[in-house]
N, C-alpha and C positions, 0 to 999 in steps of 0.2 A: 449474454452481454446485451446489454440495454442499449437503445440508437434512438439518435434524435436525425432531426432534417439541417439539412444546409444548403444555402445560395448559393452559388459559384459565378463568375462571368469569366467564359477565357474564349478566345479568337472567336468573339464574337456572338457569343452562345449565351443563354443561362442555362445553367444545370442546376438540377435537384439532385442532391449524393445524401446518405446514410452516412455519420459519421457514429465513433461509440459517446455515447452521453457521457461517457467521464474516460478522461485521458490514461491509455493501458500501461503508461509511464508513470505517472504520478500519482493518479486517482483525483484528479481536479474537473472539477465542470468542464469539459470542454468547447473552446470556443477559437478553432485552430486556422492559421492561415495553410488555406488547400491549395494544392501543384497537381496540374493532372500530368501524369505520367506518360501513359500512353492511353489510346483513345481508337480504336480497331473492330473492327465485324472479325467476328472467329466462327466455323463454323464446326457447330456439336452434332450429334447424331442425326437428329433431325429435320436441324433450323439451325438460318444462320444468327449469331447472334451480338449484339454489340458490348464489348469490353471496354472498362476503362481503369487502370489502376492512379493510383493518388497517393501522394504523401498530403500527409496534416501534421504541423508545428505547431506545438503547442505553446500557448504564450505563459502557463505558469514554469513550463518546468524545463522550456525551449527545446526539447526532444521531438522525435519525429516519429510520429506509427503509420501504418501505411494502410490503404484499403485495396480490395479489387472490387469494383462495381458491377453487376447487369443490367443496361435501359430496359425499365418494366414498360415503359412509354415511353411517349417521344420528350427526350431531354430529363428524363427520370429515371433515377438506377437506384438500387438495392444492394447494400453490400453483403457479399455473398464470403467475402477473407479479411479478416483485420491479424494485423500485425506489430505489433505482440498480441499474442490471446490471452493474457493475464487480465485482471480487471483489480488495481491494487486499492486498496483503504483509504480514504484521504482523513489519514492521524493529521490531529492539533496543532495549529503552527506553535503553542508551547512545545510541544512534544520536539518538532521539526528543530527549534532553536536550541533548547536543551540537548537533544542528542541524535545530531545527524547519522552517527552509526549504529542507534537502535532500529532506528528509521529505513537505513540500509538492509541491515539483516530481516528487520520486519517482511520488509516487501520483497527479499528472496525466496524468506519462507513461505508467504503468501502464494508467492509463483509456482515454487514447487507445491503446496497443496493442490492448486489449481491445474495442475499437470498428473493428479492421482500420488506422488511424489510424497505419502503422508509423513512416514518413517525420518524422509529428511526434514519436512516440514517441523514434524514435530521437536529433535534438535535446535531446529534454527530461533525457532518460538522460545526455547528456554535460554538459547545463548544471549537472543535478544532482551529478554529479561534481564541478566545481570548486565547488560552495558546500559540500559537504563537506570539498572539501581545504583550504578558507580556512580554515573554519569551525575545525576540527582544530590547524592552523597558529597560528591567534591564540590558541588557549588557553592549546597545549601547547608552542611552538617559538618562534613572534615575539611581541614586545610592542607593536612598530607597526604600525598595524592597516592605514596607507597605504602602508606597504610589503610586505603581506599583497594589499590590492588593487590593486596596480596590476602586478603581477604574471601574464603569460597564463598561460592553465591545463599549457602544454606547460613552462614556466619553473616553475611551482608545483611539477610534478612531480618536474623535476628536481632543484630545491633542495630539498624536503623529504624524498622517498620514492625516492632516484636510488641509494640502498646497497642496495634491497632487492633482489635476482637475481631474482626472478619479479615484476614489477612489471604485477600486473592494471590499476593507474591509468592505467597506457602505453597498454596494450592497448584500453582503453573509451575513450581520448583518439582514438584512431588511429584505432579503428571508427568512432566518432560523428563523425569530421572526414565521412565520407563522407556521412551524413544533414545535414550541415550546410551544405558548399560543392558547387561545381555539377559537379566532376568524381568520381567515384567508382572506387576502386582497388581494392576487395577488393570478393569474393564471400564472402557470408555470410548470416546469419540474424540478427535483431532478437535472438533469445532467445539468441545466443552473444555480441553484446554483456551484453546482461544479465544474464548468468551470470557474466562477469568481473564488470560492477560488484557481482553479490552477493558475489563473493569479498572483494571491495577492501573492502564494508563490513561483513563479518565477519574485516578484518584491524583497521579502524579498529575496531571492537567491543573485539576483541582487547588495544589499544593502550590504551584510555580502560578498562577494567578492571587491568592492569598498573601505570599511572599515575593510580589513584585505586582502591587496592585497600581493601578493606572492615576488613581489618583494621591495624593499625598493627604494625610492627616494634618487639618488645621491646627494652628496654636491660637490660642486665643488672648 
């Protein structure tokens, strides 16, 4: 996990704290309002030492992760625990608008990747595929929303995304078949599924800018 510095002033003090550079809730820059918690000399084997734990509220996603700090100096500390230890994606506010609950799933399965947790990782990555391809479908293609679900995700792909010659939705279908039923057929890596599904949602990115561009075409 990657950290940046931050200012603090509280009863009277400046401090210098380690916070994580991108928020372990959302995956946004972080730029959080800090609470010192507590603030105490503990003493370790050999030395005694000064602790400080922290919450940080995040202003994109208003969630709170916490730290525990050590003074390396005087009024400077290093964080030594961040909680949550995830460190999530920060996907496309298209993505984010179009389907809060790809979004969702994305970033559990993310967590459990992040936790060695591939097996389930690898599931959550495919389920989150077909709620984005619904999701997409009922906006931008079908108006029946029971004919959008009842649809398998190997059918979805084909009737919506079946023109495109490099078709990454195929490919994160077929890998994730293997994390989901009990025979497995390809050798591979977690992170080569997931590099397809980031292709697939910087194509969906792509698609929902194109189809709701910012500006309007003139008439003349």
């Amino acid at each position: 996990m990657d950290f940046i510095g931050q200012r603090i002033y509280s009863n009277g003090n400046n401090f210098y704290l380690q916070i994580p550079k991108f928020c372990p809730q959302c995956g946004a820059v972080n730029n959080p309002a800090t609470n010192i918690l507590s603030h105490q000399n503990v003493k370790t084997s050999d030395k005694d030492e000064l602790i400080m734990s922290a919450s940080h509220y995040c202003n994109a996603c208003n969630k709170a992760h916490f730290t525990i700090q050590v003074e390396s100096s005087k009024n400077s500390y290093l964080a030594k625990t961040v909680y949550p230890e995830t460190q999530p994606s920060l996907l496309p506010e298209e993505i984010h608008e179009l389907s809060p609950r790809f979004v969702k799933i994305y970033g559990d399965s993310e967590a459990a990747e992040q936790r060695g947790a591939t097996e389930l990782a690898g599931t959550g990555y495919r389920s989150a595929l077909e709620i984005l391809i619904k999701d997409y479908a009922l906006k931008y293609i079908e108006t029946d929303k029971e004919q959008v679900a009842k649809l398998s995700l190997s059918s979805a792909i084909e009737k919506y995304f079946s023109g495109d010659p490099f078709n990454a939705a195929e490919v994160v279908r077929i890998l994730g078949n293997d994390y989901t039923h009990w025979v497995q057929q390809y050798d591979f890596n977690l992170s080569q599924l997931k590099a397809y599904l980031d292709i697939f949602v910087g194509y969906i990115k792509m698609q929902v800018m194109l189809k709701d561009p910012i500006v309007s075409k003139r008439k003349n």
